[in-house]
N, C-alpha and C positions, 0 to 999 in steps of 0.2 A: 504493500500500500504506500509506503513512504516513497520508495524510488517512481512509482507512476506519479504523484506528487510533486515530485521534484522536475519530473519529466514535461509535467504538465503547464509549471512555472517557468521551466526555461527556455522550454517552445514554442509556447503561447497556446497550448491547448491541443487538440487536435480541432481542424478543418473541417466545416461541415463537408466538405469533399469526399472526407475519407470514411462518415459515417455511411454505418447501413444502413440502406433506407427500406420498407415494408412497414405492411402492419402486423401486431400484434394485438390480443386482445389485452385490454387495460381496465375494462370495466364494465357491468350489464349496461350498456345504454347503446341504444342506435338513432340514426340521424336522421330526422325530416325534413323532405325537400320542398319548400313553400313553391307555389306559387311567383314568378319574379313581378314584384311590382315597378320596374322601372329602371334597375340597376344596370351596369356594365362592369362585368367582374370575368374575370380570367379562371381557368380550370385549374382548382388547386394539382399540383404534381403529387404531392404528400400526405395531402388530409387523407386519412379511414374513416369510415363510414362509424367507428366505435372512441374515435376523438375527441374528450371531453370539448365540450361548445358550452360552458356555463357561463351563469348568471351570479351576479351578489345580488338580490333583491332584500334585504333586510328591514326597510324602512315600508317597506307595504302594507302590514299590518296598521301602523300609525295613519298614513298617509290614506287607505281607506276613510278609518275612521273621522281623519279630516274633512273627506268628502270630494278629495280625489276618484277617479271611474278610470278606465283605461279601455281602449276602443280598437279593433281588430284595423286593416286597413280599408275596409270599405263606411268603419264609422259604429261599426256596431256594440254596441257594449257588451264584453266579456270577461271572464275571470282570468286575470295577467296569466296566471300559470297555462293556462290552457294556448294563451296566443303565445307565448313562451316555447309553449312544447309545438305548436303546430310552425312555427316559425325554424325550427330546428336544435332551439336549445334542448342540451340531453342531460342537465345536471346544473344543482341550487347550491350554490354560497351562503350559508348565515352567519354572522356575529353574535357570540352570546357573551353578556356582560353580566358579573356576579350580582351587582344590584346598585340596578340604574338608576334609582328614585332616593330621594329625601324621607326622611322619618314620617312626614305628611302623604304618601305614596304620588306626589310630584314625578313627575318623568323629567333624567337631564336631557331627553332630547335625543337626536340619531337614529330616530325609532323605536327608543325604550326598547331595550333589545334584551331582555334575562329569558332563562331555559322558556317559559311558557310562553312566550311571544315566538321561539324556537322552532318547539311546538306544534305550535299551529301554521307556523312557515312548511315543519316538516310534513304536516297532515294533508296539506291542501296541493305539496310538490309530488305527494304517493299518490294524489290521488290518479295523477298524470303518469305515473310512473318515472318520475325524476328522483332520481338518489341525491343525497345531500352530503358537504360538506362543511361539515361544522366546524366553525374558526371558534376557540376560545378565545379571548383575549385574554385572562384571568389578571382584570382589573374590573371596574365598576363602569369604565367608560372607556372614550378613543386611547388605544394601546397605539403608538409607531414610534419612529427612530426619535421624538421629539418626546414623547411619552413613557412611560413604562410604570404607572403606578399599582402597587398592590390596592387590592380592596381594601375598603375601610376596614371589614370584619378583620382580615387578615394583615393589616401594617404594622403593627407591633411582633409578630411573630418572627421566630430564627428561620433561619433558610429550613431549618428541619422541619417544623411545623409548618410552613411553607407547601413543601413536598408533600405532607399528610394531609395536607388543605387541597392542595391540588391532584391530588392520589381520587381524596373519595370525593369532589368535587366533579369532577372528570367523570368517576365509574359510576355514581347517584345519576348525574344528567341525562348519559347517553342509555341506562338503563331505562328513564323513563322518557326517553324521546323515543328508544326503538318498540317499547309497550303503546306507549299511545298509537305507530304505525308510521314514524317515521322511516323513510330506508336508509341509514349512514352508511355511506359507500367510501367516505375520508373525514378523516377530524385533526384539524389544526390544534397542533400544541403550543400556542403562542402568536401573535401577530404582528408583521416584520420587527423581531427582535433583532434584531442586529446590533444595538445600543443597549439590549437586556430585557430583562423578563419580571415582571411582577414586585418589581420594587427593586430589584438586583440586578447588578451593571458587571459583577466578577462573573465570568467565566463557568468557572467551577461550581458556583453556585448555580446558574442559567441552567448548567447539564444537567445537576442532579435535580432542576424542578424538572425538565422537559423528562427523563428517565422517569420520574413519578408518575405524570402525563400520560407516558406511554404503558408504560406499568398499568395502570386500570384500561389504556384500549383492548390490550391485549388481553384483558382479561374478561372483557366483557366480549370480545369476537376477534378469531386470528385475519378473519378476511376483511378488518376496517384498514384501510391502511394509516398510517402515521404521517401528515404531513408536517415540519416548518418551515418556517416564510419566513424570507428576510428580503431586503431592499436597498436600492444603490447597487445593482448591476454593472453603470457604467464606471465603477472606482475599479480600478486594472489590478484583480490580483484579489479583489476583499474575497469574494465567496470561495475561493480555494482553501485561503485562511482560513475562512469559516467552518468551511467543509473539515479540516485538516485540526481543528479544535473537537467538533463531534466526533471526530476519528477518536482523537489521543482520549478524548474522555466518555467513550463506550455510549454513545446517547443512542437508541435504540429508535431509527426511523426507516420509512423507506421513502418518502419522497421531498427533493429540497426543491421549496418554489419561492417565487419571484415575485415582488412589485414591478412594475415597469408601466411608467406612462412617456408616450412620446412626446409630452412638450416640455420634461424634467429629465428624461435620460438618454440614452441613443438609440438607435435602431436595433428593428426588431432582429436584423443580423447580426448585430451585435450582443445582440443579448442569447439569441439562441447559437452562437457560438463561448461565453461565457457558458451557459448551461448544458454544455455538450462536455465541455473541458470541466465542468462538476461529477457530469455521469461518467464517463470517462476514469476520471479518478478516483469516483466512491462505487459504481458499480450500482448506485441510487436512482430511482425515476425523478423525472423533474417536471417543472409546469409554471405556468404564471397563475398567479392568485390574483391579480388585480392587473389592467388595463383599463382607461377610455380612452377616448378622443369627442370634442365638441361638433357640432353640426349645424351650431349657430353661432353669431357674437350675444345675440338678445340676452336679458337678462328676466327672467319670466315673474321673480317673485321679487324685485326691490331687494335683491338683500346681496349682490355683489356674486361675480364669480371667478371661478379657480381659473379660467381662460377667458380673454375680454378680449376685447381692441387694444387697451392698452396695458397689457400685461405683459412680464417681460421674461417671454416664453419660446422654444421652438416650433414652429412649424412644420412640419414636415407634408403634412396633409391639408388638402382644402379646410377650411372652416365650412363646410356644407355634408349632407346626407349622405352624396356620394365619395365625399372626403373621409365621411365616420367607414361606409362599408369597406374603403380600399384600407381601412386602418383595421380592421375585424379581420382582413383576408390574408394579410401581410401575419400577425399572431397567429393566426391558423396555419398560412401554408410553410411561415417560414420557422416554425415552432415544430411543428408534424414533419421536416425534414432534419431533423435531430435523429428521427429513425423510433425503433422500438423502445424505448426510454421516456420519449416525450408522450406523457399523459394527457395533457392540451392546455386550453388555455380560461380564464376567468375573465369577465366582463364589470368592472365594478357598477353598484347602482345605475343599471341601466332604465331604471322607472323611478325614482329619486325626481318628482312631477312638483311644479308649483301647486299648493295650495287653493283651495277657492278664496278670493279676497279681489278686492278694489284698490288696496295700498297697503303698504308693508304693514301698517298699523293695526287692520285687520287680519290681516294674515297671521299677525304675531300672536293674536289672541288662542290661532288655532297650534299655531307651535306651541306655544306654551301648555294650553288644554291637553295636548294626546302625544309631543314628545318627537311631530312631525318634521322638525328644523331641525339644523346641524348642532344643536345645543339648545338650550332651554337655559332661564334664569337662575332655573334652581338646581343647576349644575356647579354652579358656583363656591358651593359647600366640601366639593371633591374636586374642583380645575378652576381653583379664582381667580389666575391669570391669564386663561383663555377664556374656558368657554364663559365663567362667570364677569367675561367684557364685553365681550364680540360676540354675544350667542343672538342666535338670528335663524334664518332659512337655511336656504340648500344654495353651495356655490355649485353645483353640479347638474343644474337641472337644463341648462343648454348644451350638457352631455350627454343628457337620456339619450334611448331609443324610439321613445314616442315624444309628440311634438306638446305643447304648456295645457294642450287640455286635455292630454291623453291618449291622443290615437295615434296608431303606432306608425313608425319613421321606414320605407323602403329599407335602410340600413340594416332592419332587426331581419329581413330576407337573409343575410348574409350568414349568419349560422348555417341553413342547410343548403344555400347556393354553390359555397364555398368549394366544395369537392365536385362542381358537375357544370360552374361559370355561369353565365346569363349575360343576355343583350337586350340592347334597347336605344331606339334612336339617340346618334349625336346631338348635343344640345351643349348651351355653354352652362358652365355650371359656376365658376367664381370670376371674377375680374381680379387683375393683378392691383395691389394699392398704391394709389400714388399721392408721392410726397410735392407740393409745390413751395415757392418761398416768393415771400413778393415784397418789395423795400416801402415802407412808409412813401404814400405820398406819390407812389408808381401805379400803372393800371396791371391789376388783376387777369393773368389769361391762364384759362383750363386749359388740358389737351383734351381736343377733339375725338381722337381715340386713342382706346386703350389697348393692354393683351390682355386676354381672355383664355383660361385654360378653359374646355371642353371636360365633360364625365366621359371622354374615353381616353383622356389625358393630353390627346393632340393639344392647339394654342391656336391660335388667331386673334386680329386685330381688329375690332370692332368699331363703331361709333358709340360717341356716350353722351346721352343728354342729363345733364346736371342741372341739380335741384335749385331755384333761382334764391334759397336763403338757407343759412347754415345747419346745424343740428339747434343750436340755439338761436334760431331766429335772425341772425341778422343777414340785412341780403347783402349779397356776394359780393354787389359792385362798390359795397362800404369797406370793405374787409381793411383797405390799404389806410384809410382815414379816419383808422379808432385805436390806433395806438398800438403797439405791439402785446401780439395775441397770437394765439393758437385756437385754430378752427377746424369742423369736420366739414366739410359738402359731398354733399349724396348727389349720387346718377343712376342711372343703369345702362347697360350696353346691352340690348337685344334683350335676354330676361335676366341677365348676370348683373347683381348690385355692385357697385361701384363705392369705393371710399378715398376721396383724397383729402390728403394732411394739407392746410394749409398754414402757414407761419407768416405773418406779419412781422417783418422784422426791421429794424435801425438800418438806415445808412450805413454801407459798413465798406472802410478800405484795408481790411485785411484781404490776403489773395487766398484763394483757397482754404477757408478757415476754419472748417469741418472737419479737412483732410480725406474730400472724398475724391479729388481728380489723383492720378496717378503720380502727378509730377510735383514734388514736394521739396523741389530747389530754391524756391523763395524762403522756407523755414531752415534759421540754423541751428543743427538739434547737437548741442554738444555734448558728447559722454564724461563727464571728469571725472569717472571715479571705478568706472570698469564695470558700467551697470550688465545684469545679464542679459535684459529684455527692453528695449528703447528706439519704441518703430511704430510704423502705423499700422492699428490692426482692422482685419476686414470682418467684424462682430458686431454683429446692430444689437445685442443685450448688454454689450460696451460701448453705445455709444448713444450722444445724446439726439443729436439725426442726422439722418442717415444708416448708413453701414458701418460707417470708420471714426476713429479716433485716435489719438498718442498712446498708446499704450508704454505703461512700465511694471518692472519687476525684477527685483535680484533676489541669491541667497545671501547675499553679504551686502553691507551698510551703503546706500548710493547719494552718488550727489550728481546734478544734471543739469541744464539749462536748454529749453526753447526760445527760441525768439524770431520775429520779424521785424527788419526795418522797413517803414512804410513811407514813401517820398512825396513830392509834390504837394503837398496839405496847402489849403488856403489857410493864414495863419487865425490864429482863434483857440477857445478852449473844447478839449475833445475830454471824449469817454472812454477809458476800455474797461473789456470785461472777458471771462471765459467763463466755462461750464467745465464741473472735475466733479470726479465720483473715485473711489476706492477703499480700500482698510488694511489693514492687521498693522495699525503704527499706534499702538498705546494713547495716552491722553492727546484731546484737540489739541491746548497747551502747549507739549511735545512735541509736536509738528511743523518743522521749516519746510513752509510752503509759500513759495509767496509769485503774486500776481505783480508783474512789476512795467512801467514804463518810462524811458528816457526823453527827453526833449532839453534843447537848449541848455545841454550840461548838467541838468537836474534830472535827479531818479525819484520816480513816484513807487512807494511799495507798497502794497496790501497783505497783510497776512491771511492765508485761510488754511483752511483742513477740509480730511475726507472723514466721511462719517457711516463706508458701506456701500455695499453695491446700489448702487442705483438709486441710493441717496443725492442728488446731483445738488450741488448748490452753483450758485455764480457772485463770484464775488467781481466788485467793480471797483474803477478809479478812476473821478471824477475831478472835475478842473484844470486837466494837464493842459498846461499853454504851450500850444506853438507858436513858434516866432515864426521870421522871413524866410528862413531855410527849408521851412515847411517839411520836416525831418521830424518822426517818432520812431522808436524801437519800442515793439513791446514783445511781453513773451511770461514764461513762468520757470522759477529757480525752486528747486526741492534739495534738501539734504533728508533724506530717511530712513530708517534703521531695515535690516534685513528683512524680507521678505515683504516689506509691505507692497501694495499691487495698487493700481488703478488705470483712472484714462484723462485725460485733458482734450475739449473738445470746443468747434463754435468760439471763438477768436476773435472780438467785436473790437470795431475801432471806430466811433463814430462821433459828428459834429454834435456841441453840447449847448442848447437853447440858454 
């Protein structure tokens, strides 16, 4: 075991190349092939017809009782599980939480999710003949890499009593889930523990609760299998580690799976390469526990979401219906070519639906009532730092599978498509976005057209008629004459939405000050100090617009200077400014950073800091006088201790009223 390990580390895995590919069977369930409402999907290579296609649906229960419906695709109202299984999914995800309510039987929210909410998730998935996967989390609420609390019952206990908590914990539950007529087909022993388990961050502790864990599955059935989850796939090397920890400390599973969402980590090749070089090593099945992908920007319930317009995310996929299915089909088919090992893949809350309400304020009435939001008030008592802030709705619900009133999204086809393709006339499906910039006091011009990618992936260039006033109301042709602002304006190109950024921005004689043209001879970017990283990088989540900005970073202490000198000025008092974002440099205090400009012999300096990614501030300096020589140099000087990182971006230099 140790030298495949080693082997595995210094290779980089084995190749989906060189896996086997076929199927195996992995679990009673088989695959139904819906109907295609619309889609353009490719014939997977790899899917089996016995390939887990599940669901997390956990919050359904709550969400019911809110007075959510959920609707077939022709509009018809029927029971999720049933469009669930006629859609192709073959297998249910639940979360149970030891206890998710206040001493008042208050719900924290998420769906008030303990064994009998479980339960009835499991009753209603048999009825369908869907097997269940039970995730504990053995906390009272959201368990992940940011969380890991024991239950209240259980915080005060040794890791011993821990293990005896989670022993008959475990074998109580699943005893009366599989009597009531649930069918457990897998049961998570922990939820992406990767940062730890139930209160406990040591190792050796982790093992011997998940060994407890397993210890009662296996004693209430040899045919449940054992899964844990852990998450951060794209860190190069963690889950071998991980892997190579349950090795040395005997933890008794058979299948290790995955978080992965594509706008947090990398491709789904990348991941099912990561998880091949796991099986590979431990001789373990594998699987993803959790994926989405959005299919809108909207926002259904007022309460904010995990992927927006301005969130600062990847893309990899449309934001549309046929961007969610090509995001389903990529998990499946490139998941299912892992070979006989890959068990399948997990869909998280794909019915996680707004609410009935008129304003978040209504709404909140019904979250709070039945526990239907990502948190509740009276969560607060067990998570006072989150959810007892921020607790609200669902940021997930322009992630569903069915559309803010319930009825269900072409997308949810994809489950039983998957292995046999579908067509459907070319149509355009998203417009690409575009950024504009227009100088105070200049006339405003769109482009007339735009690129448009197609649902069968093709592109073309369309016409785009735009909206004659902003997202906020103001019309277009003011934009240049209210000051420096940021604005959206809507179009459409043929039936594909359109969104361009426009920015109102200052007078500005800086040359290229984004750093988005290629040629970057007008900046002199000087190294003093042997930095490691000191270039322009092409990352639009590093920069503030556009694609690019200055990036830096060393392992050892740096000092640097940019600058521009800028000629010709009519003499007068000017402005400058930039935009920087960064971290890991200790106190603001701490921080020689400074925004600096010359004229006429005299240096103007501004001190600032970074305070984190995408924290951007802009600091300025106001009144610099030029004389007759009509000469400024401006730029930004850093002395900073190792490691710290960031970007400097947007270089303003402009006349000052």
């Amino acid at each position: 075991m140790k030298n495949i390990f080693r082997l595995a580390m210094a290779a980089g895995g084995i190749c989906l190349a060189m896996c086997t590919f076929g199927c195996s069977k992995k679990a009673k369930v088989t695959t139904v092939v819906p109907k295609n409402p619309g889609l353009i999907l490719p014939k997977s290579a790899t899917a089996c017809d016995d390939f887990i296609r599940g669901v997390d649906v956990s919050t359904v229960i709550a969400l019911e009782k809110s007075g959510v419906v959920f609707r077939d695709f022709d509009g018809k109202e029927e029971d999720l599980f049933k469009i669930l299984r006629d859609n192709g999914v073959n297998y249910i995800r639940v979360r149970v939480w030891v206890n998710p309510f206040d001493d008042n039987g208050n719900s924290f929210g998420g769906g008030g999710n303990d064994l009998q909410t479980a339960i009835e998730i499991g009753k209603r998935a048999a009825k369908y003949d869907l097997p269940l996967l039970v995730d504990f989390h053995y906390s009272d609420f959201w368990a992940d890499p940011q969380k890991q609390k024991a239950p209240r019952a259980w915080e005060n206990m040794s890791v011993e009593q821990k293990c005896d908590a989670i022993y008959d914990y475990t074998k109580k539950s699943l005893k009366e889930l599989r009597g009531k007529g649930a069918i457990v087909g897998m049961v998570q022993v922990g939820n992406e523990t990767t940062t730890g388990m139930c209160g406990e961050k040591n190792w050796m502790h982790v093992c011997k609760m998940m060994n407890a864990g397993a210890k009662a599955i296996r004693e209430i059935s040899k045919d449940i299998k054992i899964v844990l989850h852990f998450t951060n796939p794209e860190k190069d090397g963690e889950y071998l580690h991980i892997a190579q920890i349950l090795e040395h400390n005997k933890v008794d599973y058979d299948v290790f799976a995955s978080s992965d969402y594509p706008f947090w980590h990398l491709s789904t090749k990348n991941l099912a390469k990561v998880l091949s070089e796991v099986s590979e090593a431990t001789g373990k099945e594998v699987m993803v526990a959790e994926f989405s992908w959005a299919y809108t920007y909207d926002d259904g319930d007022n309460s904010g979401n995990s992927v927006s317009e301005d969130s600062a995310v990847q893309r990899p996929y449309p934001v549309s219906v046929q961007g969610q299915a090509n995001c389903i089909w990529d998990y499946i088919n490139d998941i299912s070519a892992i070979g006989p090992k890959a068990l399948g893949v997990f869909y998280w809350e794909p019915a996680w639906l707004p609410v009935p309400g008129s304003d978040r304020e209504s709404r909140q009435i019904l979250w709070e009532k039945y526990g239907s939001g990502w948190a509740s008030s009276y969560a607060s008592i067990y998570d006072p730092d989150d959810a007892g802030v921020y607790y609200g709705g669902s940021a997930w619900d322009n992630q569903a599978l069915f559309d803010f009133n319930g009825k269900a999204l072409a997308s949810l086809a994809t489950w039983g498509l998957a292995g046999v393709g579908a067509e459907a006339p070319v149509r355009p499906d998203v417009a690409e976005e575009v950024e504009v910039r227009v100088r105070l006091g200049e006339k405003l011009v769109l482009p007339e057209q735009v690129n448009v990618l197609n649902n069968d992936g093709s592109k073309s260039t369309l016409a785009v008629k735009w909206n004659v006033t902003t997202d906020n109301g103001v019309p277009v042709e003011e934009i240049p004459l209210r000051g420096v602002a940021e604005y959206k304006v809507r179009g459409v190109a043929d039936t594909a939405p359109v969104l361009a950024r426009v920015a109102a921005i200052e007078l500005n004689y800086v040359e290229n000050p984004s750093f988005e043209e290629a040629d970057v001879s007008m900046w002199n970017i000087e190294n003093l100090s042997n930095v490691d990283e000191l270039f322009v990088m092409d990352k639009q989540t590093d920069a503030k617009t556009g694609t690019k900005a200055l990036h830096y970073y060393s392992e050892s202490p740096m000092h640097f200077k940019v600058s521009q000198t800028v000629r010709s000025l009519a003499p007068g008092k000017y402005k400058a400014s930039m935009v920087l974002h960064g971290g890991d440099v200790g106190k603001r205090e701490d921080q020689k950073i400074f925004l600096f400009a010359i004229s006429g012999g005299k240096e103007y300096r501004e001190k600032t800091f970074t305070d984190g990614w995408r924290a951007f501030f802009t600091p300025d300096i106001q009144d610099i006088v030029v004389g007759a020589d009509g000469i400024v140099t401006i730029g930004v000087e850093a002395e900073l201790p190792a490691k710290a990182w960031g970007s400097f971006d947007d270089f303003i230099l402009t006349p000052q009223k």
